[in-house]
N, C-alpha and C positions, 0 to 999 in steps of 0.2 A: 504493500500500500504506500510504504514511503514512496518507494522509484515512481511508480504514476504521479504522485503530487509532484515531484523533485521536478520527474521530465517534464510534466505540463507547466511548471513556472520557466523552469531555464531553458532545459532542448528543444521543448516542443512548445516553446510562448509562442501561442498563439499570434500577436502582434509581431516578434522580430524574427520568428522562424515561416512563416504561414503567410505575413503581411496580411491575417485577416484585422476588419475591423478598423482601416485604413484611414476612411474618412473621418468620422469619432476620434478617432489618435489624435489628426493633427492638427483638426479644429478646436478641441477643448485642450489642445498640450502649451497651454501661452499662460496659462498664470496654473502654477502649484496649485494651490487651493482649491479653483475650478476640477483641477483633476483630482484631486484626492475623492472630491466627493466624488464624480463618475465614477471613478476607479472601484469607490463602494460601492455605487449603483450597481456596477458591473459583476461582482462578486455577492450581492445579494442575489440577481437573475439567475444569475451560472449556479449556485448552490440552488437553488429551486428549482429551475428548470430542467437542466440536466436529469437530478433524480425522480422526477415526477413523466421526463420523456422516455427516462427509462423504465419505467412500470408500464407507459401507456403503449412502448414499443414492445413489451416483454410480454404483456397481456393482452393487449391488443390487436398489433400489427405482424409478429413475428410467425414464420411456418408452424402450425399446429397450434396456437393459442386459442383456438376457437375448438379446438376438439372434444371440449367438457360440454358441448353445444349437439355434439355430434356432425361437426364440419373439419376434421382434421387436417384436409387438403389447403383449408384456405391461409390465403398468403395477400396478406394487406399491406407491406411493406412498399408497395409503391406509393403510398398514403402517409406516408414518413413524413415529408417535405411538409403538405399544408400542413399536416398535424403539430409539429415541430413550432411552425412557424404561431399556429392561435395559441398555444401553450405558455409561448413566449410575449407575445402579444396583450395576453389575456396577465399573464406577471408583470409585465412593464407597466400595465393601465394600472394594478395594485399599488404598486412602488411609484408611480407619479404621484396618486393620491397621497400617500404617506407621506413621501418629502413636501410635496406641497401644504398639507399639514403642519407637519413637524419641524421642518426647515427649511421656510417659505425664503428666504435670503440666495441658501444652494440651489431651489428650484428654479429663482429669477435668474441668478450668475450659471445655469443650466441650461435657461432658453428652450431651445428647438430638439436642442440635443438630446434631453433625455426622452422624449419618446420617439426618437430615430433608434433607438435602442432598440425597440422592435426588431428593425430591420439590418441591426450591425451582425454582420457578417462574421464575426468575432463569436458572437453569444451562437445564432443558428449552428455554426462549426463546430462549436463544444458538443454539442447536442447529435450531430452527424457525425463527429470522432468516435464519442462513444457508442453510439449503435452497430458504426462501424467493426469497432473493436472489440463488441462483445462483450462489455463488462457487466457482471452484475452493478447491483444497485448500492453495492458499500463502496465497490472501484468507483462506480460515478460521481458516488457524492465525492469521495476524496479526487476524484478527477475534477469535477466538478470547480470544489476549491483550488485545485493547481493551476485551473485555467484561466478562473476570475482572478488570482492571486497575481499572476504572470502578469496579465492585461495591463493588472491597476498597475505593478510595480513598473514596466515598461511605459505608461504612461506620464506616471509621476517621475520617473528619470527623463523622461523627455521634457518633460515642463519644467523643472528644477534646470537644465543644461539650458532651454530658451530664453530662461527667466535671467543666468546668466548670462548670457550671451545679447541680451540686450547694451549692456554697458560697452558690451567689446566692438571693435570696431572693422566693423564686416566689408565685406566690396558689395556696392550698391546695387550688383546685380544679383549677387546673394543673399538678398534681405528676405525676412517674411519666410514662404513657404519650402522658396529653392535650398534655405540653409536647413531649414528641418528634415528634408528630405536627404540633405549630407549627411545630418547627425541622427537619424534612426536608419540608414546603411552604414555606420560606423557602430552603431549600439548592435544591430541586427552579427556584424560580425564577431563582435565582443561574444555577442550571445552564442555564437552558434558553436567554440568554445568546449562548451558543457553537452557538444553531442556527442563528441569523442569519448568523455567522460563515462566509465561503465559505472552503474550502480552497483 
């Protein structure tokens, strides 16, 4: 159970290995703070979602799940994807409410962003890694957490380096986006490091 959290925060970060989740990264990666909260956003989804698509793929979707029915044959797995996707949908509208509630300050300095969440390519992946992979439902959750955990941490080192890198004095043609996109293919290599790495 450790190697799965480990590889999903470092080897297999979703963000510097995968480059899912792209757009979210690099629009909320400019102030620290912003990102922290995402980064929680992102690890509260990934820890619910994940193990709740793995029941609904395990009981659901998967060959033979319907056989207590007397349909053993059937095979709903091509139903993965929307499924996947309201599950997540349907958790992100939960968790807008709650921060808007709770922490209506995060949810304004969040914008647009946190119900693009939905659709971040990031959270869907987690969700199709592990179906992919087979895991029960203890691998997921602790998968789960290695992926949200990765997301947030690759985040927040991106917005920590921006937040610096404001002061320094860039070539004008590298300003804004072009340098973030240097400095998460410089992170991305760092990262990738910890594949070699045997558990």
């Amino acid at each position: 159970m450790t190697g799965i959290f480990l590889d999903a925060v470092l080897a297999e970060n979703l963000a510097l290995s995968f480059f899912l989740g792209m757009c979210t990264f690099l629009a909320v990666s400019r102030k620290l703070s912003t990102a922290l909260g995402l980064g929680a956003a992102v690890i509260a989804v990934q820890v619910v979602t994940v193990p709740l698509n793995n029941l609904v793929h395990s009981y659901l979707l998967a060959p033979g799940a319907w056989g207590w029915l007397g349909l053993p044959d059937t095979d709903l797995r091509f139903l993965r994807l929307i499924t996947f996707i309201g599950m997540i949908a349907a958790t992100v509208q939960v968790a807008e409410m709650v921060i808007d509630r709770f922490f209506p300050r995060l949810y304004t300095a969040l914008g647009l962003f946190l119900p693009l969440l939905t659709v971040n390519c990031a959270i869907l992946g987690g969700s199709l890694f592990m179906a992919d992979r087979q895991y029960d439902l203890g691998e997921s959750i602790v998968y789960a957490a290695g992926t949200g955990v990765g997301w947030a941490l690759a985040l927040a080192a991106l917005a920590a380096i921006r937040e610096r890198l404001t002061y320094a004095d860039v070539p004008e043609g590298l300003r804004g986006v072009g340098l973030a996109f240097v400095v998460t293919g410089l992170m991305s290599m760092g990262f990738s490091v910890f594949a070699g790495v045997a558990q």
